[in-house]
DSSP file (Angstrom, degrees, kcal/mol; ACC not computed):
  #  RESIDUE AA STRUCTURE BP1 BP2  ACC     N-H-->O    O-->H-N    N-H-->O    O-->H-N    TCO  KAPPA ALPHA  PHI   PSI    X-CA   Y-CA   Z-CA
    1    1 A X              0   0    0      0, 0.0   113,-0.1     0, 0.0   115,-0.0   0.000 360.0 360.0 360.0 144.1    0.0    0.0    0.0
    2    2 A X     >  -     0   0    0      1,-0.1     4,-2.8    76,-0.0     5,-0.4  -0.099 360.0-116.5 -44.2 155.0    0.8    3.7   -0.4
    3    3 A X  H  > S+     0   0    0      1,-0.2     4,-2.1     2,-0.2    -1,-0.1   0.856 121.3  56.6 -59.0 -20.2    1.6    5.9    2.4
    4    4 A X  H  > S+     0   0    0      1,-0.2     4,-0.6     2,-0.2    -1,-0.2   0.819 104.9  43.1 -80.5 -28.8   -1.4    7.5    1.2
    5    5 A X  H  > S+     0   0    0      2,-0.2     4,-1.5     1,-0.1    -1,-0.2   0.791 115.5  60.5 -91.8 -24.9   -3.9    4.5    1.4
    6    6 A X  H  X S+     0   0    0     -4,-2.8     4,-1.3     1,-0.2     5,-0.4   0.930 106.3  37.6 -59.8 -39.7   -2.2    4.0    4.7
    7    7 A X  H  X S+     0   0    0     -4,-2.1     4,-0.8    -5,-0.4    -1,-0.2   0.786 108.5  62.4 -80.4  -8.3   -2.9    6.9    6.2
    8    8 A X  H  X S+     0   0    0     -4,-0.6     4,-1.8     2,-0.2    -1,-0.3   0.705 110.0  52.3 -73.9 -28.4   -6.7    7.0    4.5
    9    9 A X  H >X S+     0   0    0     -4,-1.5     3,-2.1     2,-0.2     4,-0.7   0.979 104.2  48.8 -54.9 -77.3   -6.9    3.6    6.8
   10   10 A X  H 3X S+     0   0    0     -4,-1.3     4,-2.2     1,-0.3     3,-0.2   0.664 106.3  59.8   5.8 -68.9   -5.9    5.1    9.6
   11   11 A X  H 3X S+     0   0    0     -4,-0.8     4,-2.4    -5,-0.4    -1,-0.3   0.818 102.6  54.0  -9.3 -67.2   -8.5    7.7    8.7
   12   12 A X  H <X>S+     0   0    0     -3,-2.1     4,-1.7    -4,-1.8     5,-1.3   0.783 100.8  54.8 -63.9 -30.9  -11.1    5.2    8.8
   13   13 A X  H  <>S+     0   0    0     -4,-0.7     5,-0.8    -3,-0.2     4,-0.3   0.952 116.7  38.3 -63.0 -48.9  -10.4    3.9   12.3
   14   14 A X  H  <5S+     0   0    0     -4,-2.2    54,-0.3     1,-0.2    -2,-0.2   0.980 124.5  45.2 -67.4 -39.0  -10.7    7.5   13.8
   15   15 A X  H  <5S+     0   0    0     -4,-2.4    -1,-0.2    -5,-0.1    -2,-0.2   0.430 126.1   8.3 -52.9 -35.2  -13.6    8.3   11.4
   16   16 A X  T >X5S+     0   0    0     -4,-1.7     3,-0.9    -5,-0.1     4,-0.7   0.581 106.3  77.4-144.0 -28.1  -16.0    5.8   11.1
   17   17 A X  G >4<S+     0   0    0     -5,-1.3     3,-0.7    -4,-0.3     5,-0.1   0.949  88.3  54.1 -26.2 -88.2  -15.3    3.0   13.8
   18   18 A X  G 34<S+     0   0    0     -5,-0.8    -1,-0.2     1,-0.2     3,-0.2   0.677 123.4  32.6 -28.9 -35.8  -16.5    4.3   16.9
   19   19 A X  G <4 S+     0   0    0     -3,-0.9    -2,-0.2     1,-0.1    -1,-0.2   0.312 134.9  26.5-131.6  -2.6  -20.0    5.0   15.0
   20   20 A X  S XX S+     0   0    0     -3,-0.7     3,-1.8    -4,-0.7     4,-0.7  -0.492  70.8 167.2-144.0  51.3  -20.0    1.7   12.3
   21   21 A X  G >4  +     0   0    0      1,-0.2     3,-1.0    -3,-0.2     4,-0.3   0.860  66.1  84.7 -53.8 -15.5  -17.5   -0.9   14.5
   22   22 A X  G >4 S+     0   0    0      1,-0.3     3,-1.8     2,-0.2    -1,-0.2   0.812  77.1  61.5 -29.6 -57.2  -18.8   -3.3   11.9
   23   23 A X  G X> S+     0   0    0     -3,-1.8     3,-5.9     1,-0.3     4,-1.0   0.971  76.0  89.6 -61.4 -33.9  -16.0   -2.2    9.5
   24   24 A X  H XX S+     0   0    0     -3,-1.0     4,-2.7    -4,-0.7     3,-1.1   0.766  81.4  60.3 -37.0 -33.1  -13.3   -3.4   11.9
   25   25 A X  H <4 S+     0   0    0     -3,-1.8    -1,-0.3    -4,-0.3    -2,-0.2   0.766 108.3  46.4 -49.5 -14.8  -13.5   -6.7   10.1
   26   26 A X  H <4 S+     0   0    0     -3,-5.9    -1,-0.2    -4,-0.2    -2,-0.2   0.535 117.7  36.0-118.8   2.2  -12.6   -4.7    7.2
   27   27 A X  H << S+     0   0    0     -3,-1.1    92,-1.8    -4,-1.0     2,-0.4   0.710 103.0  77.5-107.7 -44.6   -9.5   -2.5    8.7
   28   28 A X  E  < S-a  119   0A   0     -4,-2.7    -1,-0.3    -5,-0.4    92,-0.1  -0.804  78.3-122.1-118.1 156.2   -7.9   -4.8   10.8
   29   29 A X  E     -     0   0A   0     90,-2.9    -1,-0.1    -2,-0.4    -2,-0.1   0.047  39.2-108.9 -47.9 147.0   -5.8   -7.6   10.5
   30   30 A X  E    S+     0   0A   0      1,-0.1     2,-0.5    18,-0.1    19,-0.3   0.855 116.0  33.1 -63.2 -28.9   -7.4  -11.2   12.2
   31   31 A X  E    S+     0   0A   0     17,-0.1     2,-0.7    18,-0.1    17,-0.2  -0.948  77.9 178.9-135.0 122.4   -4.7  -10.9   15.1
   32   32 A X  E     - B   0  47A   0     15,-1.2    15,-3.9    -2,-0.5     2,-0.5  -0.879  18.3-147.0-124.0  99.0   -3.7   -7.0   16.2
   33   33 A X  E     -aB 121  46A   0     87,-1.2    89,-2.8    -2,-0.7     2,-0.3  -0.813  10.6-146.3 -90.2 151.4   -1.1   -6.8   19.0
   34   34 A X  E     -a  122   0A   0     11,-2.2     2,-0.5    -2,-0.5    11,-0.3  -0.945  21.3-177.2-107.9 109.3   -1.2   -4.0   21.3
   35   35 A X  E     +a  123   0A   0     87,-2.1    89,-3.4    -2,-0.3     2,-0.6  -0.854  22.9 173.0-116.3 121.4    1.4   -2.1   23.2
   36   36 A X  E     -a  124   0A   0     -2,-0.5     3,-0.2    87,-0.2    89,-0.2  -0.903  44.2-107.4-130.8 162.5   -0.2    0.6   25.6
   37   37 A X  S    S+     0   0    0     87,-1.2     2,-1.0    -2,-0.6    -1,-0.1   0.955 107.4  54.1 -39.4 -58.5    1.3    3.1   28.4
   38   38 A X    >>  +     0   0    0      1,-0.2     4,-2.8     5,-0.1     3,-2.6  -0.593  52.2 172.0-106.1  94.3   -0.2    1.0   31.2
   39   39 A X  T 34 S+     0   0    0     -2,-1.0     4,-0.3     1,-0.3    -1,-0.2   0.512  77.6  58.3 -94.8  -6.3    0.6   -2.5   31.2
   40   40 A X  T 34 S+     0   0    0      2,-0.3    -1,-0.3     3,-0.1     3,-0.2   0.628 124.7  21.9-100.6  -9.0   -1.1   -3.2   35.0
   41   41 A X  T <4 S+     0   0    0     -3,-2.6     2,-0.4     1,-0.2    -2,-0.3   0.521 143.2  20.9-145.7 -29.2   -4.4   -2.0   33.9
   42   42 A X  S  < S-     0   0    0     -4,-2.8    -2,-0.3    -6,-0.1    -1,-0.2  -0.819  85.0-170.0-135.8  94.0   -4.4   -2.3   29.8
   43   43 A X        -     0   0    0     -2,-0.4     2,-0.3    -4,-0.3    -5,-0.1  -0.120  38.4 -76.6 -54.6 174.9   -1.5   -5.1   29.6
   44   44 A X        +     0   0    0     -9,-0.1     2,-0.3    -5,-0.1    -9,-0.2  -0.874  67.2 177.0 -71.6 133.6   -0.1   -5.8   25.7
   45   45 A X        -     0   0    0    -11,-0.3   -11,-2.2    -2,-0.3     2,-0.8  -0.857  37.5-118.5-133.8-141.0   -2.4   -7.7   24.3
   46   46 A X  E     -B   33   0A   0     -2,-0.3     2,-0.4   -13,-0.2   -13,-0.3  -0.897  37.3-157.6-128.1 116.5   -3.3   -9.4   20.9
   47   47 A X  E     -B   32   0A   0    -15,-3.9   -15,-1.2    -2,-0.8     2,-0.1  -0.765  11.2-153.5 -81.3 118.2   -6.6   -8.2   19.6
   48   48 A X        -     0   0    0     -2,-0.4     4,-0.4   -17,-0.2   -17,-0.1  -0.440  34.5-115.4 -83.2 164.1   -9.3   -9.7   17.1
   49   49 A X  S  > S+     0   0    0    -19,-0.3     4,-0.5     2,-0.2   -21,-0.2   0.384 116.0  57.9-101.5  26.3  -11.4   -7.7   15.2
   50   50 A X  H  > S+     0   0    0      2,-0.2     2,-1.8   -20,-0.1     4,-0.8   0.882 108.9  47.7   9.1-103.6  -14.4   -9.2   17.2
   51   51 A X  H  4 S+     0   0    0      1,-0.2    -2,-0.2     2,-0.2     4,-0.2   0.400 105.2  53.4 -84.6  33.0  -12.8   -7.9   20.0
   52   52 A X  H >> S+     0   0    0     -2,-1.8     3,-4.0    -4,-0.4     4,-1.7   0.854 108.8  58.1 -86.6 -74.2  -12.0   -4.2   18.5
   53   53 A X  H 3X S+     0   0    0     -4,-0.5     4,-0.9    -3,-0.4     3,-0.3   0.720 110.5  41.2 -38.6 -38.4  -15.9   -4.2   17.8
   54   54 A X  H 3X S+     0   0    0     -4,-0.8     4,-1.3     1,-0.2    -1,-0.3   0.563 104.0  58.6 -91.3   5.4  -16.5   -4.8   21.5
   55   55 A X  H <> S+     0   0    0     -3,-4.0     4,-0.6    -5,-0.3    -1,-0.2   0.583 111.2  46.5 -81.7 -16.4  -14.0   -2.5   22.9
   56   56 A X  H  X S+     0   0    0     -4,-1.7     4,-0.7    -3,-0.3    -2,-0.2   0.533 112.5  53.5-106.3 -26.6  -16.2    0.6   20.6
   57   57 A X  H >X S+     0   0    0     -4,-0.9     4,-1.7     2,-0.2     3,-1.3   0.962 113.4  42.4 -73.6 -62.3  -19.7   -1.1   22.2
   58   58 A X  H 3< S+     0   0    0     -4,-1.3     4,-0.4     1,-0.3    -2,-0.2   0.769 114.1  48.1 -36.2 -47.5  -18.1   -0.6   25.5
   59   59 A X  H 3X S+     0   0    0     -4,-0.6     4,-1.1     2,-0.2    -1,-0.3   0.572 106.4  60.4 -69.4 -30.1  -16.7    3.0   24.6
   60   60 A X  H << S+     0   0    0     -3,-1.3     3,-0.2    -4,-0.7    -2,-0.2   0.967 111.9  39.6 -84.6 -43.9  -20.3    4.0   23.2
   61   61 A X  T  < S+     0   0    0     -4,-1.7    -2,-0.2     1,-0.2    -1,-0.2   0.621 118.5  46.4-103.4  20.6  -21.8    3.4   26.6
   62   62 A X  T  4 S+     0   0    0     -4,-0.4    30,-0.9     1,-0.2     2,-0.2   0.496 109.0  53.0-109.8   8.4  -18.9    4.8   28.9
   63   63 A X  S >< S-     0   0    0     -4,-1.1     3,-0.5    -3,-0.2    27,-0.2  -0.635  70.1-157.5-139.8  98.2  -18.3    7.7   27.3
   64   64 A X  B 3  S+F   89   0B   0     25,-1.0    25,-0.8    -2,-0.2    27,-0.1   0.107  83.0  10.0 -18.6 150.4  -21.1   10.5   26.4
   65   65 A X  T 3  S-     0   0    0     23,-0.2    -1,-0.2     1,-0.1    22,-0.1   0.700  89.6-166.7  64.9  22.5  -20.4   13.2   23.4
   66   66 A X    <   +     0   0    0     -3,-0.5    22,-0.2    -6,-0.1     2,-0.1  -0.354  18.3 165.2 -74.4 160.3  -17.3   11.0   22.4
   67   67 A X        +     0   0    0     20,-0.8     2,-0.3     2,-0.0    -1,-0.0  -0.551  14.2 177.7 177.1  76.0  -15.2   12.9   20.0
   68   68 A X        -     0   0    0    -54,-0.3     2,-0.5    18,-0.2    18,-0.2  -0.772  17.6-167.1-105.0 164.4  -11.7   11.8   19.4
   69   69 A X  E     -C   85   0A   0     16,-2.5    16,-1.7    -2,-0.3     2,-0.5  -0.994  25.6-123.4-143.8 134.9  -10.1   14.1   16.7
   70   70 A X  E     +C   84   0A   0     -2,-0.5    14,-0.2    14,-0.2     3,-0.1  -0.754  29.0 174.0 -81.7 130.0   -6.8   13.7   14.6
   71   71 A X  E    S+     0   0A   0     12,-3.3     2,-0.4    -2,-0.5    -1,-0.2   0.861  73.0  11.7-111.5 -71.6   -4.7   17.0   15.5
   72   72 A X  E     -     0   0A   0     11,-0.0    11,-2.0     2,-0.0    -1,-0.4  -0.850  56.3-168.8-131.3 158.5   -1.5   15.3   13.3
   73   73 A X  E     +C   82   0A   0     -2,-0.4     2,-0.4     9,-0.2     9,-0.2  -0.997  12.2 172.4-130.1 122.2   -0.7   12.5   10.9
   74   74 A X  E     -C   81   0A   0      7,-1.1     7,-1.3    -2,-0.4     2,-0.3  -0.921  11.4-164.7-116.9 144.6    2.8   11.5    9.9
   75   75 A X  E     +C   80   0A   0     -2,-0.4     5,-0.2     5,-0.3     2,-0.2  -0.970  16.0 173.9-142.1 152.3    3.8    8.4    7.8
   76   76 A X  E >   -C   79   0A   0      3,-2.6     3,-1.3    -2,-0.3    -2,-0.0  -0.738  62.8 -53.7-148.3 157.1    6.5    6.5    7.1
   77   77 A X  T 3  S-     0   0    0      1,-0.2     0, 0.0    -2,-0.2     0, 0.0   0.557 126.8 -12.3  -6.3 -92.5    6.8    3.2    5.0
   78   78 A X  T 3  S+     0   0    0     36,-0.1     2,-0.6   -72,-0.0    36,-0.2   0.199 124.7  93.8 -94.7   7.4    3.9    0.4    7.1
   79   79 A X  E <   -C   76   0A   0     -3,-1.3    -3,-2.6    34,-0.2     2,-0.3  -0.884  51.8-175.8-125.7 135.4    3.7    3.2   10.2
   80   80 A X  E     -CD  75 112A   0     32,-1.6    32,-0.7    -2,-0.6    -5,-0.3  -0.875   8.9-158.9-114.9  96.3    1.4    5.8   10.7
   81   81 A X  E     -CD  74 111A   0     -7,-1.3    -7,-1.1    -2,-0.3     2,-0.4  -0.336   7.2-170.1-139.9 114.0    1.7    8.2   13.6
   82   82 A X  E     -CD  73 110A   0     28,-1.8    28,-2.7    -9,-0.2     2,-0.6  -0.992  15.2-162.7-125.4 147.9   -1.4   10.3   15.0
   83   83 A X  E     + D   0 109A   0    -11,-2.0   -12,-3.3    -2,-0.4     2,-0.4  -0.878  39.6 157.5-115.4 104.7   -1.1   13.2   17.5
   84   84 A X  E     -CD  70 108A   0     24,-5.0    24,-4.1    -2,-0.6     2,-0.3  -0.987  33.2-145.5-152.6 175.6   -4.9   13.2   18.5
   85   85 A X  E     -CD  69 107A   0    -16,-1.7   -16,-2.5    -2,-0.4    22,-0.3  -0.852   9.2-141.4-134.0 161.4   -7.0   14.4   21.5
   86   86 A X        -     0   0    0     20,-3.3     2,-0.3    -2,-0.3   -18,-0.2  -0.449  15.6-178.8-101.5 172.8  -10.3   12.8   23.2
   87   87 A X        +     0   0    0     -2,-0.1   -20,-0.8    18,-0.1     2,-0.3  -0.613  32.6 122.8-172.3 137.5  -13.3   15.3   24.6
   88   88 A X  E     - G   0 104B   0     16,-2.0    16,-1.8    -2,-0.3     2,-0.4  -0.966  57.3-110.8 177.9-171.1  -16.3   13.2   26.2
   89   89 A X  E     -FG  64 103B   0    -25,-0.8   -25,-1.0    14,-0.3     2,-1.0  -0.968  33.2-104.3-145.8 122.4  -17.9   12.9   29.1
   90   90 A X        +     0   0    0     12,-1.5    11,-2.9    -2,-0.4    10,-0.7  -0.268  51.9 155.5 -86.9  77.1  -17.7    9.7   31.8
   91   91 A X        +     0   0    0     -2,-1.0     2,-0.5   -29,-0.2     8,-0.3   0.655  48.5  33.4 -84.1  -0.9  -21.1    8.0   31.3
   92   92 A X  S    S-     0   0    0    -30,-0.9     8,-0.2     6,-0.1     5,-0.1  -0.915 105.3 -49.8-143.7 156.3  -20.7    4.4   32.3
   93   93 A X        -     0   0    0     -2,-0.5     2,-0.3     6,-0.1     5,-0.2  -0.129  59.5-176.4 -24.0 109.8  -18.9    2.0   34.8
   94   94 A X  B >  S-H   97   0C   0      3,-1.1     3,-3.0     1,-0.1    -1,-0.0  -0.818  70.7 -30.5-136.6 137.9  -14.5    3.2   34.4
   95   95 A X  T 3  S-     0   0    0      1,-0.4     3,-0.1    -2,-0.3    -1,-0.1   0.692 127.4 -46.0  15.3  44.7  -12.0    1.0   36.5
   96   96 A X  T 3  S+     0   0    0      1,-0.3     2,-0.5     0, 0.0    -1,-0.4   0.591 109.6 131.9  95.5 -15.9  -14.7    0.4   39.1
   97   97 A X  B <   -H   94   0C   0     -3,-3.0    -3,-1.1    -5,-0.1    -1,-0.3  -0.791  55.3-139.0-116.4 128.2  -15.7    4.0   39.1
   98   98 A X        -     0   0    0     -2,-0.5    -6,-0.1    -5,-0.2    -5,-0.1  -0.242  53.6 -49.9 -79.7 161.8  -19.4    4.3   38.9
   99   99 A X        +     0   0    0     -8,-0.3    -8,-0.1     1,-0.1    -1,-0.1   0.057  48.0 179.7 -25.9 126.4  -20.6    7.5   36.3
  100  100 A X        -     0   0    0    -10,-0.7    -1,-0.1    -8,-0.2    -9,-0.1   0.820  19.1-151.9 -47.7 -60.2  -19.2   10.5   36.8
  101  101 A X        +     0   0    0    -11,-2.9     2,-0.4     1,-0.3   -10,-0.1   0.853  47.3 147.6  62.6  46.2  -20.8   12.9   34.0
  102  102 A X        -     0   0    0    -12,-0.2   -12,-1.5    33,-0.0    -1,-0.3  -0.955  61.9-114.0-105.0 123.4  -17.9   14.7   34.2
  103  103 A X  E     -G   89   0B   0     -2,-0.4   -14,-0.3   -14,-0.2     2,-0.3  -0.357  39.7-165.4 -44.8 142.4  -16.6   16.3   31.1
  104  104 A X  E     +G   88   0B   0    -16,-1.8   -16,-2.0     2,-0.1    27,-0.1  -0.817  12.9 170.7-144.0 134.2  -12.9   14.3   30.1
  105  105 A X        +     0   0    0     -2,-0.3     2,-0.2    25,-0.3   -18,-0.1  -0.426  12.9 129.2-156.6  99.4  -10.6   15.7   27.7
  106  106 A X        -     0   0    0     -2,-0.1   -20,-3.3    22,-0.0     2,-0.2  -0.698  33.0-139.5-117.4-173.0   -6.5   14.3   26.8
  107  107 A X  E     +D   85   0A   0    -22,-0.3    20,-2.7    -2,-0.2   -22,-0.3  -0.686  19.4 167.2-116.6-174.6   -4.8   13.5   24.2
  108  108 A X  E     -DE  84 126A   0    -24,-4.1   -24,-5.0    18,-0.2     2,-0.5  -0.998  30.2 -80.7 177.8-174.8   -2.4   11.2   23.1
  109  109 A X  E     -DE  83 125A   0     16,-1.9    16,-2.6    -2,-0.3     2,-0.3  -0.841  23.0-172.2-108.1 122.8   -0.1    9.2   20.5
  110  110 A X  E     -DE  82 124A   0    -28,-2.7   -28,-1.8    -2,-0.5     2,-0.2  -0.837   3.1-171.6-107.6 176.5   -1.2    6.3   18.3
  111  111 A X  E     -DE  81 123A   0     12,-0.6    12,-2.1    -2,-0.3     2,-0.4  -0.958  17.8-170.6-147.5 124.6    1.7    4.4   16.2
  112  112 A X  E     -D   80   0A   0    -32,-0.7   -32,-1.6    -2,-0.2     2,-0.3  -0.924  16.7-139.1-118.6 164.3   -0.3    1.9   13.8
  113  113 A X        -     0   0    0     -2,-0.4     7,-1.7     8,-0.3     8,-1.2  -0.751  12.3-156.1-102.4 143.9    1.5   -1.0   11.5
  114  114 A X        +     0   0    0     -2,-0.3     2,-0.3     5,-0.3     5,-0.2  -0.511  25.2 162.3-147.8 150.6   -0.1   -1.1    8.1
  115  115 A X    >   -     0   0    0      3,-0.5     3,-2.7    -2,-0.3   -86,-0.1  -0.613  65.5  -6.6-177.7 141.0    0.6   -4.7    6.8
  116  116 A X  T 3  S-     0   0    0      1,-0.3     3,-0.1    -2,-0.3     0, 0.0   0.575 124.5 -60.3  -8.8  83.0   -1.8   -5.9    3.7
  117  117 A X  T 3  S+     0   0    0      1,-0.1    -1,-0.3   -88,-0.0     2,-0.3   0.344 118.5  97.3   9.3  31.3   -3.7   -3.4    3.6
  118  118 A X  S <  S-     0   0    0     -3,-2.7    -3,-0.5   -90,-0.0   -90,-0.2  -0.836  88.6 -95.5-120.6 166.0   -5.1   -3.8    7.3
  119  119 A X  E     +a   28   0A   0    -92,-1.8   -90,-2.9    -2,-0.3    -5,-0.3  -0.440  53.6 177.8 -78.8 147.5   -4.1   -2.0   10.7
  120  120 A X  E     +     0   0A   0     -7,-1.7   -87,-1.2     1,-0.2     2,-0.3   0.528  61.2  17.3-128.8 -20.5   -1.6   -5.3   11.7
  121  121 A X  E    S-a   33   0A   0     -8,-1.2     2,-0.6   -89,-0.2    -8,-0.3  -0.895  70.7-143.3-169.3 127.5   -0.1   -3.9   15.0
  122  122 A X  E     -a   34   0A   0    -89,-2.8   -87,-2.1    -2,-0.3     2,-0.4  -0.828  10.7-175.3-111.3 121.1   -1.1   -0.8   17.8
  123  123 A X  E     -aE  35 111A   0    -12,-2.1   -12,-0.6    -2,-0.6     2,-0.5  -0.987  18.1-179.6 -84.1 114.3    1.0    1.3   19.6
  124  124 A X  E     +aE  36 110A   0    -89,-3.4   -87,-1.2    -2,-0.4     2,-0.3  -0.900   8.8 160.7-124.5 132.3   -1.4    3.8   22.3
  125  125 A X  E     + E   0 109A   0    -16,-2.6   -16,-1.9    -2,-0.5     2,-0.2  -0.654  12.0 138.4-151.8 107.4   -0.1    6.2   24.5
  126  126 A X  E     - E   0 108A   0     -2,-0.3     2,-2.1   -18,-0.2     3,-0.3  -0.475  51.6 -64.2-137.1-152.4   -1.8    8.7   25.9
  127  127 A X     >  +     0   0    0    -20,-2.7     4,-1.1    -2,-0.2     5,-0.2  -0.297  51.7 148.7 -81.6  76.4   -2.6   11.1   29.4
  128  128 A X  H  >  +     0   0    0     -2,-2.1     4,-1.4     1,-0.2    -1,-0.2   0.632  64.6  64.2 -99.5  16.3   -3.8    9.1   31.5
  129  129 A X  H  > S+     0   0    0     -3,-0.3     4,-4.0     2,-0.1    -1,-0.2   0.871 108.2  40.3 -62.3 -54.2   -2.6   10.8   34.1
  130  130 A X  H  > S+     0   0    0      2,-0.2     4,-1.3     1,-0.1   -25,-0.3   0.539 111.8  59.5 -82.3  -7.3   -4.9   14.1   33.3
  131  131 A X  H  X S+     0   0    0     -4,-1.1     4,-2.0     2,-0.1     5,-0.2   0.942 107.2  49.8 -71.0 -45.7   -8.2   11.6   32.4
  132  132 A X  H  X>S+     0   0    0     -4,-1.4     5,-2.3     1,-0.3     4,-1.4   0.870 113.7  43.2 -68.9 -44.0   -7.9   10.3   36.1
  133  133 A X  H ><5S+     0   0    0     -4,-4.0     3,-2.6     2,-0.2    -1,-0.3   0.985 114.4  48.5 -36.5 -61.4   -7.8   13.6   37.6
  134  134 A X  H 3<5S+     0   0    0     -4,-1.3    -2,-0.2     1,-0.3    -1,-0.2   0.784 109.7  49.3 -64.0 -14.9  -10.2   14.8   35.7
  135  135 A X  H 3<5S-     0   0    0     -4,-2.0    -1,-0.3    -5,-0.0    -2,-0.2   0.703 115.6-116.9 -85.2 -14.7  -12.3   12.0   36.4
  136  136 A X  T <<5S+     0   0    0     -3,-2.6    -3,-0.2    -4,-1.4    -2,-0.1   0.907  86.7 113.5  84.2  44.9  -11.5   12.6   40.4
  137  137 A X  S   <S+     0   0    0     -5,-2.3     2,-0.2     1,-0.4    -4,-0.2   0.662  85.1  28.3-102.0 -43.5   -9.6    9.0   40.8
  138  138 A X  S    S-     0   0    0     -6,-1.3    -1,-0.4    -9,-0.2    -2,-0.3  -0.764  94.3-105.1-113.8 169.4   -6.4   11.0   41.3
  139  139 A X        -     0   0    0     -2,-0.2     2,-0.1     1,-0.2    -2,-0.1  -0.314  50.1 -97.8 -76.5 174.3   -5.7   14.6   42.9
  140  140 A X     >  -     0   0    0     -7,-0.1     4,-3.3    -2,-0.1    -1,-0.2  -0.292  44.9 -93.5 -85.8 168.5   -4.8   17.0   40.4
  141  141 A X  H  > S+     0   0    0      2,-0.2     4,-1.5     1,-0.2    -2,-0.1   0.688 117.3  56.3 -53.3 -32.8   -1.1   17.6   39.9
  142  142 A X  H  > S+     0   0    0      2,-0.2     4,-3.1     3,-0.1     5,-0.2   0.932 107.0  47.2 -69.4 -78.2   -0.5   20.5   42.1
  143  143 A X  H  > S+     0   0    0      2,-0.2     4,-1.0     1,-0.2    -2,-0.2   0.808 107.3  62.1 -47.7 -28.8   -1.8   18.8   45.2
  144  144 A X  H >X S+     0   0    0     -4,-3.3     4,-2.2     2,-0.2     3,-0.7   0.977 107.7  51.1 -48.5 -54.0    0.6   15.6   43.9
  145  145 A X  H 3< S+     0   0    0     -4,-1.5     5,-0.2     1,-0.3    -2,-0.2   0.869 105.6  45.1 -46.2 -44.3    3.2   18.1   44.4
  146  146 A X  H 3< S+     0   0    0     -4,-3.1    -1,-0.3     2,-0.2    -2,-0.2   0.685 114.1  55.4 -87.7 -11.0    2.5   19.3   47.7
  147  147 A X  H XX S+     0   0    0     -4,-1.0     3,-3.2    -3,-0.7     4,-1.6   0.960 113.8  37.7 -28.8-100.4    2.1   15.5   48.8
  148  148 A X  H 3X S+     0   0    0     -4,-2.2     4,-0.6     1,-0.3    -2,-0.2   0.557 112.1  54.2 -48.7  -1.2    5.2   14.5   47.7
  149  149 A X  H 34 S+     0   0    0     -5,-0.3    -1,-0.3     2,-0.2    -2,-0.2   0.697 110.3  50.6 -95.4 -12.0    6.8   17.5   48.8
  150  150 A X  H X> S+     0   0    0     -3,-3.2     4,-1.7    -5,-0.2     3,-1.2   0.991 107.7  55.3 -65.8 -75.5    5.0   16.5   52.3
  151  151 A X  H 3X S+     0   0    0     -4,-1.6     4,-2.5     1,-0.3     3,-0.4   0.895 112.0  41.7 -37.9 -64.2    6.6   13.0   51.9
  152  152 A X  H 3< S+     0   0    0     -4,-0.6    -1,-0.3    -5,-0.3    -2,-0.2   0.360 110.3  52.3 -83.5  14.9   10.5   14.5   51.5
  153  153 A X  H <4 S+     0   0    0     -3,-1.2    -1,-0.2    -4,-0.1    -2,-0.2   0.498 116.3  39.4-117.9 -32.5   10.5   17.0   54.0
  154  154 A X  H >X S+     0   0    0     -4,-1.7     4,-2.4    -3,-0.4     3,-2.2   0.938 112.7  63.6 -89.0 -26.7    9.2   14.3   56.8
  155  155 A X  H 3X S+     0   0    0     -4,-2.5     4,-0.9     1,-0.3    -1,-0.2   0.876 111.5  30.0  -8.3 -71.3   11.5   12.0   55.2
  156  156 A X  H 3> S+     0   0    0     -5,-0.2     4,-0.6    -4,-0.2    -1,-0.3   0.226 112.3  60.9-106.8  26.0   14.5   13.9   56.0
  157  157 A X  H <> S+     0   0    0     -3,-2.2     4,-2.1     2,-0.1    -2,-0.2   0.757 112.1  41.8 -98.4 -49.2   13.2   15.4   59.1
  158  158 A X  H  < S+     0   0    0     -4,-2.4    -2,-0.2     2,-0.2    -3,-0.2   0.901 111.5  56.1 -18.5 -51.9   12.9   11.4   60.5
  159  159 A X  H  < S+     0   0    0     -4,-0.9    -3,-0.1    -5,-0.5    -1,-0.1   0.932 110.4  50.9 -73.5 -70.4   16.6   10.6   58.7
  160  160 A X  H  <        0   0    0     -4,-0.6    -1,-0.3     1,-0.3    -2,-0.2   0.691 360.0 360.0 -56.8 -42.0   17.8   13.7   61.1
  161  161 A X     <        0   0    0     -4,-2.1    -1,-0.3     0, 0.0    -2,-0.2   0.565 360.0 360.0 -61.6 360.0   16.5   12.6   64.4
């Protein structure tokens, strides 16, 4: 394939997926491994495109107003690179954490492998530091600080005694 019919693939995923999961039979490859940020809570693993369709059924009913957007696209030979950001709002059951409704918005990096003309292999990395704030699982960043700042100051007041 072209860079150009990759990166119309690519296209399709962000584009039409989420609201038709049906085509994933027709973007991705029968076996998709997965490499993500958090390995303790989305481990790597190897994806069908059966289970793509039920990761976007899931997604429809835990997040309101979903709205992921491609910000940039680079390609290179079989890889395609997106810069994109999320905005949605926390309707359903999240790690255990019953609805919010709280508006959500990060971004993050995909890295896709293009292999006969189907997505063959997923890189995801994105904030999931700033969803979980916003979602009120963690403190916001500032209050991390003063925590940890909390932590080294009794730290080395202890060490001195």
């Amino acid at each position: 394939m072209t860079i150009t019919e990759n990166k119309t693939l690519v296209r399709r995923y962000f584009e039409e997926a989420f609201y038709n999961p049906e085509i994933c039979d027709q973007i991705f490859a029968p076996q998709i491994p997965w490499h993500t940020i958090n390995r303790a809570i989305h481990p790597n693993f190897i994806s069908t495109p059966q289970d793509e369709k039920a990761a976007f059924a899931r997604h429809q009913t835990l997040w309101g107003g979903w709205s992921e957007a491609i910000d940039e696209m680079i390609a290179e030979g079989d890889r395609v690179m997106v810069r994109w950001s999320f905005n949605g709002s926390h309707q359903g059951e999240y790690l255990g954490i019953p609805p919010t409704h709280k508006p959500v918005s990060f971004a993050g990096i995909y890295i896709f492998r293009i292999q006969d003309g189907r997505i063959a292999e997923v890189w995801n990395l994105w904030d999931q530091l700033g969803e979980w704030q916003q979602l009120g699982i963690l403190p916001d960043t500032g209050e991390l600080l003063t925590q940890a700042k909390v932590r080294v100051v009794n730290s080395i007041s202890s060490s001195e005694d």
